[in-house]
Structures are given as structure tokens and as C-alpha cells.
C-alpha positions in Angstrom: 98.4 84.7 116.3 98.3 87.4 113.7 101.0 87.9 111.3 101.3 92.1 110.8 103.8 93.2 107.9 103.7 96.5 106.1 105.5 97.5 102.8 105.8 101.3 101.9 105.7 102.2 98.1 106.3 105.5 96.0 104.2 104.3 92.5 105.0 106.7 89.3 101.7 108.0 87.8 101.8 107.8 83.4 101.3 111.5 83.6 101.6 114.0 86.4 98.3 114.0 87.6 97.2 117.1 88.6 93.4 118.7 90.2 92.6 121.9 91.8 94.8 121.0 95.3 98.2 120.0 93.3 99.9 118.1 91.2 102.2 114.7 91.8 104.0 112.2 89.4 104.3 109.8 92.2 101.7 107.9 94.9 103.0 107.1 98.4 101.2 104.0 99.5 101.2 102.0 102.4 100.4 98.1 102.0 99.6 96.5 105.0 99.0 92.2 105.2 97.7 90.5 108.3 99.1 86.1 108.1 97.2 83.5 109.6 98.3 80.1 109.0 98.2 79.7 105.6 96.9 82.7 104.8 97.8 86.3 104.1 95.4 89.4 103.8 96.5 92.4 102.2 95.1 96.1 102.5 96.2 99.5 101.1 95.9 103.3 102.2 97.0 106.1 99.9 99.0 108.7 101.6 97.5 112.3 100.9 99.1 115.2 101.6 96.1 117.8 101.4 94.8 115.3 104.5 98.4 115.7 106.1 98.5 112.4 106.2 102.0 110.2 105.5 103.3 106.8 105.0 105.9 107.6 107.3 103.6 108.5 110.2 101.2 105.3 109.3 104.6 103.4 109.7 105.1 104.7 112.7 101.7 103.9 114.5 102.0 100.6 113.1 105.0 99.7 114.7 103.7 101.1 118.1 100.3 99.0 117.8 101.9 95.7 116.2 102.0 94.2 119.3 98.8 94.7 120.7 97.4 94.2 116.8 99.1 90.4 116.5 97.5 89.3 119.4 93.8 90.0 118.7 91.9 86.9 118.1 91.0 87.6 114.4 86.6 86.4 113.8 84.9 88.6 112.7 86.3 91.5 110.5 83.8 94.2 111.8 84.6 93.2 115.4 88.5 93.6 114.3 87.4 97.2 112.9 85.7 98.1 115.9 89.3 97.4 117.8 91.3 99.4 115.9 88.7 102.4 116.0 89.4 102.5 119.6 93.4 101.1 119.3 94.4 104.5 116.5 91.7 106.8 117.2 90.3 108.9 114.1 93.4 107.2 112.2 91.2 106.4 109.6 93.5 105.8 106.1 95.7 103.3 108.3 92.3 101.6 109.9 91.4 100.8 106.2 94.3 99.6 105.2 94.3 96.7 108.0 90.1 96.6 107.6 90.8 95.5 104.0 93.4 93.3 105.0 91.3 91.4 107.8 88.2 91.1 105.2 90.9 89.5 102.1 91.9 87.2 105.2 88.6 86.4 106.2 87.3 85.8 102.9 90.3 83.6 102.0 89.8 81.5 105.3 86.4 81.0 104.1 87.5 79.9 101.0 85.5 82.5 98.6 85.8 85.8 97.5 85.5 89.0 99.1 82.2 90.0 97.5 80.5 86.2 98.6 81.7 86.9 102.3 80.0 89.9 102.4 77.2 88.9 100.8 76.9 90.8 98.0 75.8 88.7 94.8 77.3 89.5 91.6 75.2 91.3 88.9 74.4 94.8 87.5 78.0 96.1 88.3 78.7 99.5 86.9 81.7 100.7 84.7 84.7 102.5 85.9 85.8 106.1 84.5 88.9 106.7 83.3 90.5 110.1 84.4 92.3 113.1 82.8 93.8 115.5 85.3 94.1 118.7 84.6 96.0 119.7 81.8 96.8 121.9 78.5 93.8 120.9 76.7 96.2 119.6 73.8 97.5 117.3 76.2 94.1 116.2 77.6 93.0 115.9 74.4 95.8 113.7 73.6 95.2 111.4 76.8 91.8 110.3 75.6 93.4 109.8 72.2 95.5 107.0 73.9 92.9 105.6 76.5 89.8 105.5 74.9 87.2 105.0 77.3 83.1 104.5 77.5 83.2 107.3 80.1 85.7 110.0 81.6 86.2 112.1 84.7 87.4 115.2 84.2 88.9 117.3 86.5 88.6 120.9 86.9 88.7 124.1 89.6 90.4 126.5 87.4 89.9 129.3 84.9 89.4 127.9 80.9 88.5 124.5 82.4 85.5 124.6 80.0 87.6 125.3 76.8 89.2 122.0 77.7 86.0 120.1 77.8 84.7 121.3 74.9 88.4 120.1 73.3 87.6 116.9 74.8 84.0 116.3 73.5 85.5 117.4 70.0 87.3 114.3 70.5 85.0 111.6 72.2 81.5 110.8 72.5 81.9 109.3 76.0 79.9 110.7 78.9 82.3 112.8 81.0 81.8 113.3 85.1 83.9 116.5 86.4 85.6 116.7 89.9 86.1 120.5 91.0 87.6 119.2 94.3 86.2 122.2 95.9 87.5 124.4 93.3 84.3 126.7 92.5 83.0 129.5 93.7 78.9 129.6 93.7 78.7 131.8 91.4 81.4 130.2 88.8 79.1 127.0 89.7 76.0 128.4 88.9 77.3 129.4 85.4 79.1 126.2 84.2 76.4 123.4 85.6 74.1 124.4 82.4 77.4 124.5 80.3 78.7 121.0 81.7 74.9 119.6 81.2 75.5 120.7 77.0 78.7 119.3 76.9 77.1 115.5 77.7 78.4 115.8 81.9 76.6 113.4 83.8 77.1 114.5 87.3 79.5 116.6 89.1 81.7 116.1 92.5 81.9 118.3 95.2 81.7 122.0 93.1 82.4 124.1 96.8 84.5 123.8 99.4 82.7 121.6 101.8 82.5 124.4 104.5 79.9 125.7 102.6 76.5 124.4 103.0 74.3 126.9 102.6 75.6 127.7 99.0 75.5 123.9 97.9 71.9 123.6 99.5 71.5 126.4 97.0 73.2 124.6 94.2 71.5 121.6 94.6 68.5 123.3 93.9 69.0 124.7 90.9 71.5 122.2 89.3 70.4 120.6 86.2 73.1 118.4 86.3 73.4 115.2 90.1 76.1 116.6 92.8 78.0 114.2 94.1 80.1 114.7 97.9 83.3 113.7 98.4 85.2 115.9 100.5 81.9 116.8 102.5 81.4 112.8 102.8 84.7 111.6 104.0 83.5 109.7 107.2 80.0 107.9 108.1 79.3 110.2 110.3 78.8 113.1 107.5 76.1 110.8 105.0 73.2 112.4 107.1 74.3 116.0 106.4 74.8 115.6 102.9 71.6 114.7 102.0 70.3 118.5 101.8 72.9 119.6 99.3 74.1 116.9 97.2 72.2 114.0 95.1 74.8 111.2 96.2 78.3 110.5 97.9 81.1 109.4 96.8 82.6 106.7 99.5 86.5 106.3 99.8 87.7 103.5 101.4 90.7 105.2 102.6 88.8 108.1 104.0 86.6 106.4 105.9 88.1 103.8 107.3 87.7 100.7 105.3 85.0 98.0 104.0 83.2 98.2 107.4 82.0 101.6 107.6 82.1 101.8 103.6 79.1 98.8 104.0 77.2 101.1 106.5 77.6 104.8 104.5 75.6 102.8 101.8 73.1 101.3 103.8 72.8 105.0 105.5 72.8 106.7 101.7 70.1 104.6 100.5 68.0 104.9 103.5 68.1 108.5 102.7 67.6 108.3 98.9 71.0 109.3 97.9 72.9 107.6 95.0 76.0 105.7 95.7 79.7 106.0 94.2 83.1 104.8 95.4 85.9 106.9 94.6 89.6 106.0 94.3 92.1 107.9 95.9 94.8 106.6 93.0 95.2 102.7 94.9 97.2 100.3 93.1 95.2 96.9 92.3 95.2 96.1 96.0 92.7 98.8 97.2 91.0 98.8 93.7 90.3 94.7 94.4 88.5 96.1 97.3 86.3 98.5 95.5 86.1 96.1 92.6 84.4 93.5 94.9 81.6 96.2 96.1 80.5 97.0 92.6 77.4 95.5 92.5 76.3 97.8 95.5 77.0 101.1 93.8 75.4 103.0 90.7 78.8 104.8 90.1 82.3 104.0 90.5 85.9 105.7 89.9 88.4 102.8 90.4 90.8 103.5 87.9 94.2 103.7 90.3 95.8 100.9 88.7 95.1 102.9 85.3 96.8 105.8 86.0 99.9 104.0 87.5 102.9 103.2 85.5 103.9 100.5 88.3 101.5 98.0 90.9 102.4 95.8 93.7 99.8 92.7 92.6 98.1 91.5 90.1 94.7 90.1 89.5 92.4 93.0 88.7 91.9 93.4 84.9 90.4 96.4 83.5 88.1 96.0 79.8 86.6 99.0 78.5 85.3 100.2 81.5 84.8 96.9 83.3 86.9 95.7 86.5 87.4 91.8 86.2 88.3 89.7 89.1 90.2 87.1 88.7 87.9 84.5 90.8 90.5 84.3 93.4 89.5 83.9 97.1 89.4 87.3 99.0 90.5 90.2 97.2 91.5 87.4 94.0 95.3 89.5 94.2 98.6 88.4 94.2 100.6 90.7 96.1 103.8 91.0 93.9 106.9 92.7 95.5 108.0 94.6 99.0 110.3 97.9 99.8 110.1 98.6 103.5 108.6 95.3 105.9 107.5 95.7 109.1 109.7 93.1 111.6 
């Protein structure tokens, strides 16, 4: 019988990290770990408040379901996602958090880790940003001076946004990638892309607000720089409709529901000749082991939670000028380090 626990954390970020929906100096988080015998699983989802979405209320569906959840016969993790899709209905950040779980348990059962259990060899892996919210551009300036990086994500959405990247490539030769979070206007998009494209930008996340189609369409067209979705791709049932307006998706785990659809959105995305990120949505190093174990299927990724954080829950993930390192361990290779609220 399944062993469900739950641990709710409030993570300090270095700096308040602020884009064009807000600004926070802490991370809710939920952790979730499914026991078996010997072994434990653990899985994380980011609570979000521009997705109304809050520990608390994942905390309280949990305890609800926990029942019903313990007594599923645990085989195969895609069977287990397919339960809870019908158990907590369009509750995706709390389906990923257990989906993650169920695969670290899985993989750890079979005694290898996560990225050998899905099948995914290890090779080619691409490097991780390293972001700098929005900011005075003295103090961006100054957080590059004390994370230097082989390549940043910047984000923007407001006026004199470009002052503050030409500050920053005064400062750095690294490639930058900018995140408007749905910050621009078309026509305020249609005049930075060629400036971003001088100032060395090597693709650009969701510039509109995702209600607008037609205008990205547009953009896409004439952008000499590749858009990226991400709050246009949140589930896998939006790939197919971004394929008109954007050159590639960025996939969050939390948004989507977890490994098991994440594995489908990029089977989908390349099918359709899109490019593939993963996005972080600030995990500690327990969702960012998930990510980290999925590199070698994506040409970009932005798993730098752990970075950004001045506290974790595990350890086991190791960051090296741009690389994520796992620590060989079976299933997610973490060690989940410390609890605050536990499910009983």
C-alpha cells in the first residue's frame, strides 16, 4: 500500500524576484512523497498566484483524495497519472507533484535513475540560464556581476526594459533570452525584436498575452529573433495551436501536469517541427531533478530554481557554469532534507 505525505514550504528567493505579473521574495511549494516498502518518491508543485493556485488548497485536495490515492496499486507511472487525471480533475500543479513522485518511485524500485526509466540516454544535454528579474538596471547589472553565467534570461514587460539590457550587455558577453510574460503590446514587440536581435537575444518567450493569436501569428512572421510559448502552452492540449505563432514551447512540469504529459508535449512539438524548452516555475532541487533528468530531450532549458533560492528541501542537484549535474542516484538522485507541515 502507498505511503502519501506532503510537506508545505515558504523558500526565500536571494533577491525579490520580480516580472511583468509581480514581484515575491518568497516561493510557496508543496512537496509531495509517495513510500513503498523501502522506498520513497518525492515530487514538487510551485504554488502561483497569477494561476490562483495555493499550497493551502493543494493541501486540502490531498487530504480528501489520500485515501483513495494509498490504495492504488502503484505499476506503471503513466497508468498512475491517468488515475489522478480523473481522481482531481484539471488539478494539474498538484497532479505533477504526485506524477513526479510516482516516476522517482518507480525509477528507484527499478534500481536506476529517472532519465534510464524513461528511456532517455544521456548525451547532448543543454545548459541552463541563469535569471535576473526585473530590476533598476544598477541592480541587474550588479546580479550578473555576482552570478556570472554562459547565458541569462532576462525578464521584461515594462517601459526602459531595453536601457537595462543594453546595461547588461555592457557587462557580459553571454547570450541573453527575454521573458515578457505577456507584457507587450504588438506594436511595442514589433519595435524591440530587431533591438533584442542587436543586443545578442537568442529567442524570446511569450511577447503577447496569449489571448492573442492573430497578433503573434503576425509576430512570428516577421520576428528576426525564435518565439517561444509559455503561457499559450500550459497544457498538452495547446502544443497544436501554437505551432502557427510561435517557433517552440516552453513545457512546465507544474503546468501541465507532470513527467507524463511533459513526455507527450515533446513527442507532439517535434512532430510538428517546433523546438523544445522546459521552464522552471522557481522549484527547489526536487522539481529541478525532474527537469534535470529530461535534458537530453530538449534544445533549451530554464532550470535554475534552486539558483534563485536562498534555501532547498534536498540536495543532489549541482549546478557548474551552466550545467545541471546529477548525482547518479536512483530516481530523481535527491535527498529530500527537512519537513514543515506532513500529511498524517
Amino acid at each position: 500500500m502507498l505511503q502519501l505525505q506532503y510537506y508545505s514550504f515558504d523558500l526565500a528567493f536571494e533577491y525579490p524576484f520580480t516580472i511583468a505579473k509581480g514581484t515575491k521574495t518568497h516561493q510557496p511549494t508543496l512537496i509531495t512523497s509517495l513510500g513503498l516498502g523501502e522506498y520513497t518518491g518525492y515530487g514538487e508543485a510551485p504554488a502561483i498566484a497569477y494561476y490562483d493556485i495555493s499550497v493551502e488548497q493543494m493541501i486540502e485536495s490531498l487530504a480528501a483524495k489520500k485515501g483513495m490515492i494509498e490504495r492504488y496499486a502503484l505499476t506503471e507511472p503513466q497508468r498512475f497519472w491517468h488515475f489522478l487525471h480523473h481522481l482531481i480533475p484539471g488539478q494539474h500543479f498538484l497532479t505533477a507533484a504526485l506524477d513526479i513522485a510516482a516516476w522517482d518511485l518507480y525509477a528507484q524500485m527499478r534500481r536506476m535513475p529517472l532519465y534510464q526509466a524513461l528511456g532517455i540516454k544521456w548525451d547532448d544535454v543543454p545548459v541552463t540560464d541563469y535569471t535576473i528579474g526585473m530590476d533598476s538596471a544598477e541592480n541587474m547589472v550588479a546580479k550578473i556581476k555576482a552570478h556570472p553565467w554562459p547565458v541569462y534570461k532576462i525578464k521584461m514587460g515594462r517601459p526602459g526594459d531595453l536601457d537595462c539590457l543594453e546595461a547588461l550587455r555592457a557587462n557580459t558577453m553571454a547570450p541573453f533570452r527575454v521573458d515578457a510574460n505577456e507584457g507587450w503590446t504588438f506594436d511595442e514587440a514589433k519595435e524591440l525584436l530587431p533591438e533584442l536581435k542587436k543586443l545578442g537575444v537568442t529567442l524570446v518567450e511569450q511577447p503577447l498575452p496569449k489571448e492573442e493569436t492573430a497578433a503573434t501569428e503576425e509576430l512570428k512572421a516577421i520576428s528576426p529573433i525564435p518565439l517561444y510559448a509559455d503561457e499559450s502552452c500550459r497544457t498538452e492540449d495547446e502544443v497544436k495551436k501554437c505551432a502557427t505563432g510561435f517557433h517552440g514551447i516552453n513545457i512546465k512540469l507544474t503546468k501541465c501536469g507532470g513527467i507524463t504529459p511533459a513526455l507527450r508535449m515533446i513527442k507532439e512539438a517535434r512532430t510538428l517541427g517546433l523546438k523544445v524548452m522546459m521552464g522552471s516555475m522557481n522549484e527547489s532541487t526536487v522539481g529541478s531533478a525532474a527537469i534535470a533528468n529530461m535534458l537530453p530531450l530538449l534544445d533549451e532549458v530554464d532550470a535554475d530554481g534552486p539558483l534563485l533560492l536562498k534555501e532547498d528541501v534536498a540536495t543532489g542537484l549541482t549546478y557548474d557554469n551552466g550545467q545541471m549535474k546529477l548525482s547518479g542516484g536512483k530516481g530523481l538522485g535527491i535527498r529530500f532534507a527537512g519537513t514543515k507541515i506532513s500529511g498524517v
